[in-house]
Every structure is written in C-alpha cells, then in structure tokens.
ZAMARGU-4260 file (C-alpha; in steps of 0.2 Angstrom, whole numbers, plus 5000, padded with zeros to 4 digits):
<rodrens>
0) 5741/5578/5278 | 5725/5569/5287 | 5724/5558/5299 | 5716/5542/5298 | 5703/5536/5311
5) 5705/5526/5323 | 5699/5509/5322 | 5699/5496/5333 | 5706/5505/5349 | 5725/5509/5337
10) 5730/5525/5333 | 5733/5527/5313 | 5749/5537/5309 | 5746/5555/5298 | 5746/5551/5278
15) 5746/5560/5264 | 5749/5559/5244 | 5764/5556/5235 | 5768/5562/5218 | 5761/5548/5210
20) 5746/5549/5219 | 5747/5534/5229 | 5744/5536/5250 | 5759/5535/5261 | 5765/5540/5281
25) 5768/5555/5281 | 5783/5551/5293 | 5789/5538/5277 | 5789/5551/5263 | 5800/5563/5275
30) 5812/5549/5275 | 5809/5546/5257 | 5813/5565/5255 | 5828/5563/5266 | 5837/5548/5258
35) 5834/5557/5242 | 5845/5572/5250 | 5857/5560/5256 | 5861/5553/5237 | 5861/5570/5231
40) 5875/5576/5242 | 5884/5560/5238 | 5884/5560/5220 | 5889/5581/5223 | 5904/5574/5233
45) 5908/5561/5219 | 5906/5571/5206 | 5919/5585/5213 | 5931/5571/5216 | 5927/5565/5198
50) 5933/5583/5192 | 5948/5584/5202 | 5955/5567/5194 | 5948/5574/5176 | 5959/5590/5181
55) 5973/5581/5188 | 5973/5570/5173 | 5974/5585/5160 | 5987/5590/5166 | 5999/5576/5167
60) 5996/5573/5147 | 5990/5589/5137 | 5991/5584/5121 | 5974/5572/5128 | 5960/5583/5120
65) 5948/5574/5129 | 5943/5587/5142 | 5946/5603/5131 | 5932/5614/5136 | 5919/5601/5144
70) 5916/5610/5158 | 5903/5595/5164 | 5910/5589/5177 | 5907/5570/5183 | 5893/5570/5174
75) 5902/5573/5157 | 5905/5554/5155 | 5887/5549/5157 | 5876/5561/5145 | 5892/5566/5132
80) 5885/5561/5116 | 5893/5545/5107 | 5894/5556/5092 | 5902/5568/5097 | 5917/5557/5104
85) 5917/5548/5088 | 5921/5566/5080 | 5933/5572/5092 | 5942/5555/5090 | 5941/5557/5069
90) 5950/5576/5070 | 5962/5569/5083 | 5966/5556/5070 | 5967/5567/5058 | 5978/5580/5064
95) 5991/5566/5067 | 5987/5566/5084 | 5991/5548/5094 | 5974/5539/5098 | 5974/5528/5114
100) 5970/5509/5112 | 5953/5512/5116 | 5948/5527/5105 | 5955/5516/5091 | 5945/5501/5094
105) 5931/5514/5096 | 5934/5519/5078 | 5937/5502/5072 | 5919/5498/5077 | 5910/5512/5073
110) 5919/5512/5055 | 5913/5494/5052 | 5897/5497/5057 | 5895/5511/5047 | 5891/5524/5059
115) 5905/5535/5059 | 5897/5554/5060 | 5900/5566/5048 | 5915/5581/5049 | 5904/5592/5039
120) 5897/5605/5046 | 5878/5606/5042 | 5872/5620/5032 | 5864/5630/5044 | 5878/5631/5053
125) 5868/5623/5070 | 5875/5607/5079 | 5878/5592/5068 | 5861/5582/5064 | 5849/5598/5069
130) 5842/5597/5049 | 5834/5580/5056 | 5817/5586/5060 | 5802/5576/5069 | 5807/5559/5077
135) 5828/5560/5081 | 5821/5578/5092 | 5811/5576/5110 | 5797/5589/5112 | 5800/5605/5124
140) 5786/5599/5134 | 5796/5581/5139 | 5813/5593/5144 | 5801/5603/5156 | 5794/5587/5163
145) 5812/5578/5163 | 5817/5593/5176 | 5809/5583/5189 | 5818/5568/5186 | 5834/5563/5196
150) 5843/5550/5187 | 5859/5543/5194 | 5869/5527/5183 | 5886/5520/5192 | 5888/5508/5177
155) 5883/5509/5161 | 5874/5523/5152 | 5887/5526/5141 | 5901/5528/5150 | 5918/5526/5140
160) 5925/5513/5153 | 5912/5503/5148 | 5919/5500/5131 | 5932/5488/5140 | 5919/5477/5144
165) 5918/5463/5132 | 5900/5458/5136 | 5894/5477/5133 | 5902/5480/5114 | 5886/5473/5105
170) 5876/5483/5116 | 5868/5498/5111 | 5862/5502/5129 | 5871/5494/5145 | 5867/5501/5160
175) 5869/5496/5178 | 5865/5503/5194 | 5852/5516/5189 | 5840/5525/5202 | 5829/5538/5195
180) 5819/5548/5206 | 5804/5560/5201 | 5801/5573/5214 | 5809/5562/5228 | 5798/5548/5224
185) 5810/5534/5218 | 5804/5526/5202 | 5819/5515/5197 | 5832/5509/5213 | 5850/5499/5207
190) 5843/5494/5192 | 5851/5485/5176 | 5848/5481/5159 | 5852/5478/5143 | 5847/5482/5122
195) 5859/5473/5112 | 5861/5477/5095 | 5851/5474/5083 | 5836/5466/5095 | 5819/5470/5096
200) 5814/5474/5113 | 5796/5477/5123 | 5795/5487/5139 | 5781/5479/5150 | 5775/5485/5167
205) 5761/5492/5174 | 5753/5509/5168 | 5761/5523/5180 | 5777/5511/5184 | 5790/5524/5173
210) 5790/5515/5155 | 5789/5531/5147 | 5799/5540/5158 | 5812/5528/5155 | 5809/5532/5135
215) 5812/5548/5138 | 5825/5549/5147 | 5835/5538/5136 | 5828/5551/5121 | 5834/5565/5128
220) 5853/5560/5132 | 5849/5559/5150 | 5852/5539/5149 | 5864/5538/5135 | 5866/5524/5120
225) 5880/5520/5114 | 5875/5523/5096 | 5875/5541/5090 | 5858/5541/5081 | 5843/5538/5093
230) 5827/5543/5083 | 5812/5544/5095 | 5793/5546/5089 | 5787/5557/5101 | 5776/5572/5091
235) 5767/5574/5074 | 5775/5582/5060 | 5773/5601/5060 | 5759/5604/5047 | 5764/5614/5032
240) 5764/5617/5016 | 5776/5598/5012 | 5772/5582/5010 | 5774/5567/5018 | 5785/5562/5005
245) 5797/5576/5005 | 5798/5574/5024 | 5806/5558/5021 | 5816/5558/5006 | 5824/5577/5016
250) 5830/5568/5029 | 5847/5565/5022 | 5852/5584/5017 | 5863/5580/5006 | 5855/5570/4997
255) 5837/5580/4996 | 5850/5597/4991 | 5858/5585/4976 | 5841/5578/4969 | 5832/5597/4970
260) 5849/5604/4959 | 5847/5590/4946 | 5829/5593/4947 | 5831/5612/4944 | 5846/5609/4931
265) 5837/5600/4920 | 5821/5611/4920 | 5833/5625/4915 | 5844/5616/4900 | 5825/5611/4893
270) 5819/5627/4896 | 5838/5634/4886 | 5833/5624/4871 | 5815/5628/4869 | 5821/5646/4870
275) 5819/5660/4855 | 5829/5671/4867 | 5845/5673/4877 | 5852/5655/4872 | 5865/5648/4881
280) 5884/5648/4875 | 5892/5632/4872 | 5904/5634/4887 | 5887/5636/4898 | 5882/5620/4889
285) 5897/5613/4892 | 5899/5617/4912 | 5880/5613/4914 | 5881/5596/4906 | 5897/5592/4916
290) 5888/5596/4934 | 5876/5585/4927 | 5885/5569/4925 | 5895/5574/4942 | 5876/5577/4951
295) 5871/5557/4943 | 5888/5549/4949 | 5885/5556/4967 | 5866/5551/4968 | 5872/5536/4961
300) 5886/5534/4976 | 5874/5537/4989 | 5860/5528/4982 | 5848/5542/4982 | 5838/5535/4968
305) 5832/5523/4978 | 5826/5534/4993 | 5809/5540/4986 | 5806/5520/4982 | 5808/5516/4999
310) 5801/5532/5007 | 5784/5525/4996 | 5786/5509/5002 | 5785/5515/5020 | 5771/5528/5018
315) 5763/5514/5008 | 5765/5503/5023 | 5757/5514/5036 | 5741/5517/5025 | 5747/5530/5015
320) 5738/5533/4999 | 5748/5542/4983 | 5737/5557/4985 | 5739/5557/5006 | 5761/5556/5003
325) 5764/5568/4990 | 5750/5581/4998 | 5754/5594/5010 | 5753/5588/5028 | 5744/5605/5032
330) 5730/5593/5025 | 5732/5580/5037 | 5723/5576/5053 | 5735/5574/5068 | 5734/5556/5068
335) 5738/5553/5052 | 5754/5567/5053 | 5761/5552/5068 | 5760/5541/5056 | 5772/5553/5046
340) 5783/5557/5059 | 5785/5535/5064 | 5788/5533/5047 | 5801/5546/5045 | 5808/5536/5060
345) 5808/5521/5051 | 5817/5528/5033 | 5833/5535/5041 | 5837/5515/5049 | 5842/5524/5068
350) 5854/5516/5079 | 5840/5514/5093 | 5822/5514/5087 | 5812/5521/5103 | 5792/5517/5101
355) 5780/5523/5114 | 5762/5513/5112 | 5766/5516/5092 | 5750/5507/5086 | 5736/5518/5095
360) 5738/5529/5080 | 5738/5515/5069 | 5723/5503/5062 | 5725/5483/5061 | 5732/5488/5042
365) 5747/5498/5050 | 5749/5488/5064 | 5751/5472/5054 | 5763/5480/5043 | 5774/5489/5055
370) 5775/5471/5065 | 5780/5464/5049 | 5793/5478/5044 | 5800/5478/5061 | 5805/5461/5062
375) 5810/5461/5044 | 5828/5461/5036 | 5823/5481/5033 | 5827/5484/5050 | 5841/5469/5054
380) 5853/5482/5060 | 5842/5495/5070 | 5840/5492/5091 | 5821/5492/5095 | 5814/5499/5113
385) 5795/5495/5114 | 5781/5501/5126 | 5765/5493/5118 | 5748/5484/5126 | 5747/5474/5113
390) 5754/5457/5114 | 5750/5453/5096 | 5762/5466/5092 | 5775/5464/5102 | 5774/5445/5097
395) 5772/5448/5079 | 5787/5462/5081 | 5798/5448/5086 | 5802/5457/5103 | 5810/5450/5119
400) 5803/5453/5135 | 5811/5468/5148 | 5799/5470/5164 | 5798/5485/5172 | 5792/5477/5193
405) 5787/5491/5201 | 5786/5486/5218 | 5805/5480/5217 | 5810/5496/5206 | 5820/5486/5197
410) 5821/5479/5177 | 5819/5461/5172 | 5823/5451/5157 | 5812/5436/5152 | 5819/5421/5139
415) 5806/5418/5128 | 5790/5430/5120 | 5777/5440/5127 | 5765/5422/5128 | 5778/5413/5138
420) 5779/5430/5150 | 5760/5433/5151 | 5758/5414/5154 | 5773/5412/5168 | 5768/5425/5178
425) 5759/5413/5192 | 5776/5401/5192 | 5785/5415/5192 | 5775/5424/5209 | 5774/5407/5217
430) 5793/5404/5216 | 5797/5421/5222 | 5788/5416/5237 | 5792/5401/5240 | 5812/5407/5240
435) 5808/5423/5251 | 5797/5409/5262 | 5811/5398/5264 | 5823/5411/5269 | 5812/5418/5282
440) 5810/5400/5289 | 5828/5399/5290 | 5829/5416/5297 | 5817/5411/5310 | 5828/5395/5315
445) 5844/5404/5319 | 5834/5415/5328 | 5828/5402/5341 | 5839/5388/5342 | 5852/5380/5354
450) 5862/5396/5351 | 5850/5411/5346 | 5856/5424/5336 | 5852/5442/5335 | 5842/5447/5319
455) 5858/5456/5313 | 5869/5441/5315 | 5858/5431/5307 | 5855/5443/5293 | 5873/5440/5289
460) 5877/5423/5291 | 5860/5420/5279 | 5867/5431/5268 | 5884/5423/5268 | 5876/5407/5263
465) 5865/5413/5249 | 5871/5410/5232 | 5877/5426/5223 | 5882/5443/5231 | 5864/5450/5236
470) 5870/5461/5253 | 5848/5463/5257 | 5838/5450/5263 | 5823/5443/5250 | 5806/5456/5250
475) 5790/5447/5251 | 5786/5447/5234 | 5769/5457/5230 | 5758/5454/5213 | 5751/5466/5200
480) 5733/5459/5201 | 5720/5471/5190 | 5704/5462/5188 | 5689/5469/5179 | 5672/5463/5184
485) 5655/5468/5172 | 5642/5463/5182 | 5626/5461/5169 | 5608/5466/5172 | 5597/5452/5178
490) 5584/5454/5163 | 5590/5446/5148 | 5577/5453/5137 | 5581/5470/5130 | 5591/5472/5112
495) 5594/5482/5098 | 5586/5480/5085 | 5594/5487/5066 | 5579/5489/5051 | 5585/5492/5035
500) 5596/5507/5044 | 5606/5516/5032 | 5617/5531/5036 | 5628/5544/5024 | 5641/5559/5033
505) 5632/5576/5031 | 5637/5586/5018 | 5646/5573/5008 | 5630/5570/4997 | 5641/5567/4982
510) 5646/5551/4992 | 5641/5534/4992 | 5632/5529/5011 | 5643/5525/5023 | 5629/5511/5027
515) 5616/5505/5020 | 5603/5490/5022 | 5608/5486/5038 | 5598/5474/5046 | 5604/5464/5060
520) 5600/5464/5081 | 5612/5464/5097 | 5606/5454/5111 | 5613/5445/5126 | 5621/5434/5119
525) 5630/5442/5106 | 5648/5445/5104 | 5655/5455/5091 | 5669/5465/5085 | 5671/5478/5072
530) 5688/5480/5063 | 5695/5487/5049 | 5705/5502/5042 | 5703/5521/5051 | 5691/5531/5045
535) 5681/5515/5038 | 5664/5519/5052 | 5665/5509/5067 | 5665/5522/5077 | 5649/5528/5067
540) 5641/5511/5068 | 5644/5511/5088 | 5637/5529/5090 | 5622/5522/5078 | 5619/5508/5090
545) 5619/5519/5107 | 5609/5532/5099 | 5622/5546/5097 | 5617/5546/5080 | 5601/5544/5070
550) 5603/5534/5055 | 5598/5542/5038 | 5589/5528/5033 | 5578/5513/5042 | 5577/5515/5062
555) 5586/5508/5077 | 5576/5502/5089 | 5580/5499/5106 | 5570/5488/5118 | 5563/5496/5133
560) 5573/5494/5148 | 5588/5492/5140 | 5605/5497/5149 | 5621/5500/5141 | 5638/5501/5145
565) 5648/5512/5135 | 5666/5517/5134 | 5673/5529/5122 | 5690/5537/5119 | 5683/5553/5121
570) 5683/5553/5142 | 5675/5571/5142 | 5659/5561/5136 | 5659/5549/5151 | 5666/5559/5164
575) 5661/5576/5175 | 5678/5584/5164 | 5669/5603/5163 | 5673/5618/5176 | 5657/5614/5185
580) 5665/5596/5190 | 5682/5602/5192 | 5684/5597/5212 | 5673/5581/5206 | 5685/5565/5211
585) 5683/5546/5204 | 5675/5540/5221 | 5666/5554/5222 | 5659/5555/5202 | 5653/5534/5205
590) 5646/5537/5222 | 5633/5550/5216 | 5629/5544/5199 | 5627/5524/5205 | 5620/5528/5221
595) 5633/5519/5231 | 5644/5520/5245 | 5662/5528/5246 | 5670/5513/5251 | 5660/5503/5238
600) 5666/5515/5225 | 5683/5514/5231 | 5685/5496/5229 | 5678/5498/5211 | 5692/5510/5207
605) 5705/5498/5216 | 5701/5484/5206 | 5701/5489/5189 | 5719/5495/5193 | 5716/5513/5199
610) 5730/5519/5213 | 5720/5524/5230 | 5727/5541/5233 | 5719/5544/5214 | 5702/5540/5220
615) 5700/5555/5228 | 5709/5570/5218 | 5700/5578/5205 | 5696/5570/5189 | 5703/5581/5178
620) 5720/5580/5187 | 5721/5562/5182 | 5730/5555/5166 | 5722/5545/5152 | 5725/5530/5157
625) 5720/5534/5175 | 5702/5539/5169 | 5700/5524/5159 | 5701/5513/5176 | 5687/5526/5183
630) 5675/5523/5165 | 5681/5503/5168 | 5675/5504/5186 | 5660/5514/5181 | 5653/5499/5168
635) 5658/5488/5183 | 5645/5497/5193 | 5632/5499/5179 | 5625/5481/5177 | 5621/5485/5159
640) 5611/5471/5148 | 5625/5474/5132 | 5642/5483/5134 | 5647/5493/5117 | 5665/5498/5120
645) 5675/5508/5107 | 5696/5505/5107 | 5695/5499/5125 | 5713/5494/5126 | 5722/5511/5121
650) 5726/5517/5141 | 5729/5500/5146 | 5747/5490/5150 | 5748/5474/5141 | 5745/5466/5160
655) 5725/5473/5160 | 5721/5469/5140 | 5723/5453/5146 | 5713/5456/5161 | 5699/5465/5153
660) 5699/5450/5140 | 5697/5437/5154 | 5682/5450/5161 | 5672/5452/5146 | 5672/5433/5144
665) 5664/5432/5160 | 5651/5445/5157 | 5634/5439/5153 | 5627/5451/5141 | 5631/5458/5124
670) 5648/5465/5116 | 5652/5476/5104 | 5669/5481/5102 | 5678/5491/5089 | 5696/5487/5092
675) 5713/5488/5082 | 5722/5473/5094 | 5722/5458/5085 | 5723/5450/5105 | 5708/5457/5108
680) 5697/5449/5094 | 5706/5431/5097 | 5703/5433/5115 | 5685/5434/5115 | 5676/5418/5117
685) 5662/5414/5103 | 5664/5430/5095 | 5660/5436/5078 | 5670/5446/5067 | 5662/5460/5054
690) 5673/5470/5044 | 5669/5488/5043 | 5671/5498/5025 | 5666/5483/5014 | 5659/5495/4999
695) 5644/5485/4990 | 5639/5476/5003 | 5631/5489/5015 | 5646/5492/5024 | 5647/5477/5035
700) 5656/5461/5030 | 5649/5445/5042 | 5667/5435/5042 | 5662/5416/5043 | 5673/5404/5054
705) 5675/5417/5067 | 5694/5417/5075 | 5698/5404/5058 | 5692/5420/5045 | 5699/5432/5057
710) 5715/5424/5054 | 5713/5422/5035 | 5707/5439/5036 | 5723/5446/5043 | 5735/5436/5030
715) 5724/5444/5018 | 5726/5464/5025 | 5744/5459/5026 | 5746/5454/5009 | 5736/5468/5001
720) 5745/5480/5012 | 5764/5473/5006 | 5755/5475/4987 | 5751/5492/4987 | 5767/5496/4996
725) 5777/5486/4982 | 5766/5495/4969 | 5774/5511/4976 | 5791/5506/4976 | 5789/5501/4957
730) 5780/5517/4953 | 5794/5526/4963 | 5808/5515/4951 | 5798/5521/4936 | 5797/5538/4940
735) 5815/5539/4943 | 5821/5531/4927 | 5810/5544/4918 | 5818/5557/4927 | 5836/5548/4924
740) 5833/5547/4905 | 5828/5567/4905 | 5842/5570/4912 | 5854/5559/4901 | 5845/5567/4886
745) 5848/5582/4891 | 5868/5578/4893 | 5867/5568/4876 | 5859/5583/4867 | 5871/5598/4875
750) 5882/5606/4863 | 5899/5600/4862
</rodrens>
C-alpha cells in the first residue's frame, strides 16, 4: 500500500490496487475482503441446511432416485447438468418407476423439443457427449482461471424449482440473484437475466466489466442452462492430420461410424468382384448386401446424407475454399482452424450458442455471412449469447440488447436493437439522475421540516413510498464516458506519395504481384478505408505506406517532416514489451517517449478508457485491450499529420468503436484504416472505400459513391458468399448420389 500526499492541509487515507487494477482505500478492500468472508460462511451455513433437508427428504421416500450418490451438497441443484436429469428421469421411466408431476412435464418438454439425451453409452466408454470435440468443451486454461471466481445464484441457474415457474419454461437461462466475485473483488451483485429460447442475444458493457467471465462461466456448468447442449467456441481445432470437413460431419458419432462402414463396405464388394482370387461365397454376398440396405435405411433415418451438404455450406460460408475443408487442418494457420472450430459450433444447432468477439477472426466476407446465417431459419431454434464490438453485427445478427453496468454490478435489458441502445444512452443517464435527484430532494425535505426525521427514518418511509420492492435507496448514477482525442500536427503539408509502386511476397515468384501500378497519394485530407477478404494485402499495403516494407517496384515517397500515427495488432511493435522494459508501465512508457508529464500522461491513459491503477503496473502485465488504450493514448499524444491504423477496433467494447469513430472524425489529418467493421467504414465522414485483392486491376479497387458502393458492395459479398456456399451444398448433393448409386449397384449386382 502507499499513501497519498497530502494536499490542501487534508490527510489522504492508504490505497492500494485491486485485482482489477483499479485504485481503492486500503481500509475499503479489507471491508470488501470481509463482506466476501461473510457471504462465504452464509452460503456454507445454507448449503449444510440444504443437505440436511436433501437427507431428511431421502429418507422419508427411497424409491426417489434423485439423490442417489450425489454427494454435492446444496450446490447439486445449481451446476447438476440438465442432461443428466433428463437421463436419470428416462431410466426412472423406464424401469417402471413413478415419475413426479414435474419430472414428467420435464420429459414432455424436452421430448417435444427434441432434446431428450441419448441412453447409449458412447463408445469410448467416457461421459456421454465426450466424442464432441472443439466448441461444446472449455479450454483447461479457462477452469484454472474460473478457480478464482465465486459465483453464488439464489434463483435461477438451473435450479429444478424453477421449472414451476411459468415465465421461466421458454428460457434456456433464467437467473436471479447472481453475485460473482473474482478474488474478493465483486464483479456481479443481485443480478438477473434472462435468454429465452430461441433469441439472439448481445452482451454489451465495458472492456474489463465480466462479459467474458460471464461466458465462461455459463460454459463451464458454473451458471447452468437449462438446455443440455451448450456449445462454446473458445480454442482452434487441434491441428492434425483431418480436415475441416471431417471435423464437421464426425460430430455426430453415429452418424460418421455408419457413413465410414458403408464407405469401407462398398470398397470391399467392388474390390470382391474385380478379384481373380479368394472370391466371395454367395452367403458372404448375401450378408454384405443385406448390411448394406440396413446401413442406407439408417443414414437415410437420420439424414446423414445431408450432413456433408451442410457441413460445406457452412465451411463455404466462413471463407472456406474446397481445397481449405477437405485439407488437413495441420495446414491451417490458427485463424483460419477458429474458423473451424465456430463452424463446428454452428453444424451441431446447440441448445445455447455461446460467442465471444466471433468476428475478430473473421473478414467482412465471414462476418456478413455469419450475421446472415445467425438470424436465419438455420438457426431458428438455437439460443444465442453474444459479446461483439461491432454493432453492425450485432444489428445484422438480429440480437437484443443485455447490458452489463458495471458500476451498478447488475445486468440490464434494453427493447429495441443495438442503435436504439447506443443512441438512448444520454436519455437513459439523464433520467437516472433526474429520479436519484428527485429522491434525494425528497430525502433532504424529511430531514428538515416541521417534524425532522433521522436519516434512518426517513430512509424507510421514502422507501415505503417508492413504487416496487427496492429495500436501498437510489446510487447517483455514473457514466461510461471513453473519449479519444487525435490531436493533428499544425503543418498540413507533408504526404505520401505512391509512384507506379508495385509489390510481389518473396519467394512466391511463380505468383502474380500482390500490387502492381499503384499510383495514388495520402495527404491531409484524405480518408480512406481498405477492406476485403483475409489474406487479400491490407496489411501489406499499410506496412508499404509507413515504410515497414519496400515495394518491389516504383517508390513511396514520403514528404519530409511527415508524422505518422500507427496502430497495429501486433502491440510488441508499438510498445517497450521485451525483458529490457519489463517494469516499463503505460504512464511511464508516454512520459519518456513524448516528453511529457506524469500527470499529463495519466490523463491520456484515463481518457481513452484505461483504468488508473493500470497506468502504473508494468506493461506486459496488462491484457490486450488494456494496451490498446495505451497505443490509443499514444496517437493522442503524437500530433501526427496522417494516422494509418490497422483493425483498430478488435480490443474495443462496442461503447469506444463508437467513441474512436466520433474521434477520427474530428481529427484533422489523414486516415488509412484497414477494418473488417462494416460500422467503422459507415462511420467515417467523407471517406473512400478501396477494395483490397481486385486481381487485374493492380490490386486496388476505388469504390465510387462512397458509403452508397460500400453498401452495394456488401449486398454483393453477401451474394457471392451465399453462391459459393450453395455451389457446395450442390456439389455435396452430387457427390452423395454418386456414392448412393455405387452403393445400390453394388446391392443390385450381389449374387443372389
């Protein structure tokens, strides 16, 4: 802990850093810590009445095979997998066993909706669903991380009581009264809300607020749904020597072990009729030809022949070329096996869908697809959960609003779409004050009347006259304010000029140039931005412009004097990241490379969003988004003549992108920006749109009309991206009637 100085004659209390890096009393986290304890003991205390009843319960009725072996105490009903009940209920049915009134309406339900579980036991003799690889499974690293995490739900969470409730049966997650706690530091505090099913749903809040925690713990069982399959794209697919494809289509067990006996049956009657040697008897024949027929009824009954037609359509979807699905993913980069893993996601239709910032893998391709597929009638019956900075997503997605306040610690829902949230949020502020104003006015007139009250007294009768069942008085409400500032260099002059630059990836000679012909300048008053598929060179282009690479062909010039302001996703290129720097913090890093003053530096870092206690740890403690702020407030402290900025948005809650829109179009000097947010493009004033990859045309594409051809650009990429992913499905379809009529022929043409 350190102690403030004193200022102005009054004695500043000892503070020190919390877990989330922000600056507090030292005498308010002990009481943080001490509360914390106080809950802990509590729920102990509730949890061992909770298994006392259980026990007591048990024993007054022991044909109820409800407890049999739990051994989980109070917390049994909260993170006891749906599934699991759903089975125990099935065998308790099927042993002629009496089922309660509610176990058979939860039957009833699950039965209709087709997701009763599966009495088989899986094949490699694991728990049930364990051959689901990739999405439906959380990483080791986020059970380590979730250790920290206290989570307590009084209602909701998947409770079984909570099947009674009538509002909460077309939920897939209802929960009430939910505090979670990391490391004593309470992130969540009586919180409710709600997924129904079926609904798309966005997470919104600021970066560091617990959106992903909250993903995570809903994940990993901790919160629980109330549908058994929650699928959750949180790691790349484990390279190896299968494809994309066949990481799709195997996702159903059954299914891939029926399609891979026909396959290998069929290779071995062809190969028995070509042969010179050791032919088949006709019983073999016979028995070979029968399993057959049997293996096409049941692909038949479970619609397997359509699998590999949709698994293309998705792969298709997500930018997937033929020779990308059906090639080993060992081949892949780690990017592109995300892509595999969310589209793995998307073929087995979940329960709950579970998305964390999905399109910073993806292009404006993918993320115009996977927009369109989400809110299409694919995915009618799948519950989506959202965390995305990008409100052209989340409006194209067709998501409802769920905000995350992190000063109230509690979890709002908004009527309306991401536009009507974004645009509310000054009526919404000024209202909350106005009623917290109003209640401390009345507050004040008790107080002081005729017959003055004590502040207790008049804490009750206020509360006592205040619509709804609220037992605290009204915060003062606070605002989540980011605002980004580019001050721009005085001299107008300076540009960059491109001659005749071309520019070809070493080693790939055999290649057409990536550029070629370029000729074109950036000055003050440009605005431009670069989009277009991964891999298509905006990257490239933006290095050749700052002079990170040398084009093979022409020149790039420069003007003398000129000062640019670059951000890059690669944070180790802009920031003191290496072992020399490693006690380097961000007030610290800005003071000594602009030359300015802690405090100065400090006010940079607070306004682009960056908490004060992460000002002054070291850099390389601080997360991805957190070192975007410090690269944001660096370009604020730059005064740069142009500002050449590649995927700014990635580390950013939806809150800032619109933030860092509303600063660029204040800036006064150039923009380049390669982006894959639709937002970001339509949110720039007066600004030019160049498609990247345009083969023939030296790699640059000038789109006329601005925002009206970025538009008509989009419906294009959308419609050649739903072409190429219907021209799979129907290669898929013909591929599999081939396969289909190989396999009749070999029926037909079997001895009898």
């Amino acid at each position: 802990p350190v102690v403030a100085p004193e200022m102005g004659g009054k004695k500043k209390v000892p503070t020190t850093v919390d877990a989330l890096g922000n600056t507090v009393s030292v005498a308010e986290l002990r009481e943080r810590a001490a509360d914390e304890e106080a809950r802990a003991a509590a729920k102990v205390r509730r949890e061992a009445k909770a298994k006392a009843a259980s026990a007591a319960d048990a024993d007054a009725s022991a044909g109820n095979t409800r407890g049999d072996g739990d051994g989980g105490g109070g917390d049994a009903p909260v993170f006891a997998s749906l599934e699991d009940q759903l089975r125990a209920m099935m065998i308790k049915r099927n042993d002629g066993a009496k089922l309660t009134g509610k176990e058979r309406k939860m039957l009833a339900k699950a039965e209709k909706e087709g997701r009763l579980p599966s009495l088989e036991p899986p094949e490699d003799g694991g728990p049930s669903g364990a051959s689901r690889e990739g999405p439906l499974s959380a990483p080791e690293s986020w059970a380590r991380a979730l250790e920290a995490v206290s989570v307590h739900v009084r209602g909701g969470g998947g409770n079984d009581d909570d099947d009674d409730d009538a509002n909460a049966t077309d939920a897939v997650v209802d929960v009430s009264g939910m505090d979670v706690s990391v490391r004593g530091v309470r992130l969540f505090e009586d919180a409710s809300f709600k997924i129904a099913r079926g609904r798309k749903v966005a997470l919104l809040g600021a970066n560091g607020s617990g959106k992903s925690t909250l993903v995570r713990l809903i994940a990993s069982g901790r919160i629980r749904a109330r549908v058994h399959d929650v699928a959750c794209v949180a790691q790349e697919l484990e390279a190896g020597e299968r494809s994309a494809l066949d990481a799709l289509v195997s996702c159903d067990s059954k299914i891939d072990a029926l399609l891979r006996e026909e396959s290998a049956l069929i290779d071995a009657m062809e190969a028995a009729e070509n042969a010179t040697e050791n032919a088949w008897e006709d019983a073999k024949w016979r028995d070979a030809s029968a399993r057959l027929g049997a293996l096409a009824e049941e692909l038949e009954r479970r619609d397997a022949y359509a699998s590999e037609a949709k698994a293309r359509r998705i792969l298709a979807g997500l930018g997937f070329s033929d020779e990308d699905m059906s090639g080993p993913l060992s081949k892949l980069s780690g990017g592109w096996r995300m892509r595999a893993a969310l589209a793995q996601a998307l073929f087995i239709e979940p329960g709950l869908l579970l998305l964390d910032e999905p399109t910073n893998h993806l292009d404006l391709p993918a993320t115009t697809w996977l927009a369109s597929y989400l809110s299409g009638p694919e995915c009618a019956k799948t519950s989506v959960l959202v965390v995305s900075h990008s409100a052209d997503f989340v409006s194209s997605a067709g998501c409802g609003v769920l905000h995350l306040d992190h000063f109230a610690k509690k979890i709002t829902a908004h009527k309306g779409d991401v536009w009507g949230f974004l645009n509310g949020a000054d009526a919404r502020h000024k209202a909350a004050s106005k009623a917290y104003e109003s209640q401390q006015k009345a507050l004040r007139e008790m107080k002081s009347g005729k017959n003055p009250m004590s502040n207790e007294q008049a804490t009750r009768k206020l509360l006592k006259q205040t619509p709804g069942t609220s037992t605290e008085l009204l915060e003062r409400p606070r605002e989540y304010a980011v605002s980004f500032a580019f001050p721009a260099s005085s001299d107008d002059r300076p540009t960059i000029a491109v001659l005749d630059a071309g520019y070809s990836i070493p080693g790939r000679t055999e290649e057409p140039p990536l550029y070629e012909n370029l000729r074109f300048s950036v000055h003050s008053k440009s605005r431009v931005a670069l989009v277009g598929p991964n891999g298509c060179g905006k990257s490239t282009l933006l290095s050749l412009l700052t002079g990170r690479l040398e084009p093979t062909l022409g020149e790039v010039q420069r003007g003398r004097g000129l000062v640019i302001g670059r951000y890059d996703q690669h944070f180790d290129e802009l920031l003191p990241l290496d072992e020399k720097n490693a006690n380097v913090s961000a007030a610290a890093h800005l003071a000594r490379t602009y030359g300015i003053k802690d405090q100065d530096a400090r006010a940079l870092l607070g306004r682009a969003g960056l908490e004060s206690g992460a000002h002054v740890i070291p850099l390389r403690s601080l997360s991805g988004g957190q070192k975007s702020r410090v690269v944001f407030a660096a370009l604020a402290a730059t005064e740069a003549n142009v500002l050449i900025l590649d995927e700014p948005t990635n580390h950013l809650d939806i809150e800032s992108v619109e933030a860092l829109i509303h600063g660029l179009n204040r800036f006064g000097g150039g923009i380049v920006v390669s982006t894959h947010d639709a937002r970001v493009v339509e949110g720039l004033d007066e600004c030019e749109v160049w498609v990247c990859g345009e083969g023939g045309k030296g790699g640059l594409r000038v789109l006329a009309d601005g925002k009206i051809g970025f538009g008509k650009y989009r419906d294009a990429v959308a419609a050649e991206v739903e072409a190429r992913a219907s021209r799979a499905v129907l290669a898929a379809n013909e591929r599999r009637r081939l396969a289909k009529g190989r396999g009749e022929k070999r029926r037909d043409t079997a001895p009898s």
